[in-house]
C-alpha positions in Angstrom: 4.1 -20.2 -13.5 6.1 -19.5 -10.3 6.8 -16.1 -9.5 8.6 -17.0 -6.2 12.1 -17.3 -8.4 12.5 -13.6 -8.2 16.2 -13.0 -7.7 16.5 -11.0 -10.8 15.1 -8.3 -10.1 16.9 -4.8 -9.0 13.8 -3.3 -7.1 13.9 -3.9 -3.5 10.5 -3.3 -1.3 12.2 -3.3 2.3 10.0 -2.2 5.4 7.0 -2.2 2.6 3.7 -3.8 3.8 1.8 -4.9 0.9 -2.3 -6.3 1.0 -2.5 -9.5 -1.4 -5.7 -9.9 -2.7 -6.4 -12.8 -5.2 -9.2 -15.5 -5.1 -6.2 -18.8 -6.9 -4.6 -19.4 -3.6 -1.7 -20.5 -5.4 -0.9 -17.7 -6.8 -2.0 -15.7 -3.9 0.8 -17.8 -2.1 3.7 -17.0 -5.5 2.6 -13.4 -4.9 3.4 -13.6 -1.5 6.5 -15.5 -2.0 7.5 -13.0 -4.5 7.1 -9.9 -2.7 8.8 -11.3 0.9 11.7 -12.1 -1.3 12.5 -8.8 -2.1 11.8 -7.9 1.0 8.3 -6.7 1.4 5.9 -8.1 4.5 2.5 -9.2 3.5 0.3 -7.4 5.7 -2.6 -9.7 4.5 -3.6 -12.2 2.0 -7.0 -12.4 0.6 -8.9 -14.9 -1.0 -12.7 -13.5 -1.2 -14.1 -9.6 -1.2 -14.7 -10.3 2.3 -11.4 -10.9 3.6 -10.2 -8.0 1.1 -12.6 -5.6 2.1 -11.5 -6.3 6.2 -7.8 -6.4 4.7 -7.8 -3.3 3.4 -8.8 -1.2 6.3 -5.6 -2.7 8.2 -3.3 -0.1 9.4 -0.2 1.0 7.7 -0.6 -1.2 4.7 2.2 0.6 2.0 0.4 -0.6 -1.2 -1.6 -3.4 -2.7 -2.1 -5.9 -5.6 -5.6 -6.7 -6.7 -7.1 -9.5 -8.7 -9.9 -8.1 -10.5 -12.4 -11.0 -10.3 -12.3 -12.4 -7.0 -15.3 -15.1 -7.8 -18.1 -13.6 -9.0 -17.4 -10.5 -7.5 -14.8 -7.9 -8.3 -12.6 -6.0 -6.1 -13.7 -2.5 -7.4 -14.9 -1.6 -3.6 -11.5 -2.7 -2.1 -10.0 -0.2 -4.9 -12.6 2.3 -3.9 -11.3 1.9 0.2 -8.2 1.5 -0.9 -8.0 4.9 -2.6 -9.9 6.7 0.1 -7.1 6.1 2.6 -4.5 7.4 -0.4 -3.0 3.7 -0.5 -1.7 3.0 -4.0 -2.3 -0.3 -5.4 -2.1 -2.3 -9.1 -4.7 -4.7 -10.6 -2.9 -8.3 -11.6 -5.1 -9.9 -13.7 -5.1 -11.9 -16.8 -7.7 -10.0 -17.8 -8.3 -6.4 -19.1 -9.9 -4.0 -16.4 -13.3 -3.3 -16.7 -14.6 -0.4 -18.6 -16.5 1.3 -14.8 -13.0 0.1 -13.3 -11.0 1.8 -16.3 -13.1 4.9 -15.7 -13.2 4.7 -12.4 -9.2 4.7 -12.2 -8.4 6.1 -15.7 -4.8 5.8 -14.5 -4.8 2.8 -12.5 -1.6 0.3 -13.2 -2.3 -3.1 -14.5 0.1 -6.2 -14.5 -0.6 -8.9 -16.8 -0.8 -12.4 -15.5 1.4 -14.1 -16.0 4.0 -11.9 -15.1 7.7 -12.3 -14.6 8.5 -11.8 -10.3 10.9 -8.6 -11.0 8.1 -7.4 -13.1 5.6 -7.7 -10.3 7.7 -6.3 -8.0 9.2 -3.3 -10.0 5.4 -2.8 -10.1 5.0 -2.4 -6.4 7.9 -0.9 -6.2 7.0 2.4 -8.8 3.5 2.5 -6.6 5.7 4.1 -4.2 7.5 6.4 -6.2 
């Protein structure tokens, strides 16, 4: 799949800085791609909790996207940060969220991989809503 072909969509995600966190490079990369297309600056890209976790406590990051498995850990504690400093974020996975993460963020947004581009970035883009 290759979100990077994004021109459909209407949202626009000028001046946003977004933290990409997602252990597949590759799609880390379309993710990327996606989101500096429609105008968005990738603050950070993440590949392990680690990274995320030190990504996360950048300043002025605008929102984030979140694998939920980053290996064999998840990224619940970069959620947890994340929410602590008030930065919105979504999960994008191709999974469902995990019933402590569900509970944890009853409201929490989830994209489905694979997702269209405009759909990832209307996604972003309603974070900041």
């Amino acid at each position: 799949m290759e979100l990077s072909s994004h021109s459909q969509s209407g949202a626009r995600l000028d001046g946003v800085r977004v933290l990409v966190v997602d252990d597949e490079i590759l799609i880390a990369l379309d993710i990327e791609a996606t989101l500096t297309e429609a105008g968005a600056h990738v603050v950070s890209l993440c590949i392990t909790l680690a990274e995320a976790l030190s990504g996360a406590t950048l300043p002025n990051i605008s929102a984030a996207t979140l694998d939920i498995r980053l290996g064999r850990d998840t990224s619940e504690a970069v959620a947890m940060l994340l929410s602590e400093r008030g930065i919105p974020f979504l999960f994008y996975s191709g999974q469902r969220l995990p019933d402590e993460i569900r509970h944890q963020w009853p409201f929490g947004s989830l994209v489905v991989k694979p997702a269209e581009p405009r759909q990832l970035v209307d996604a972003v883009a309603a974070l900041l809503r």
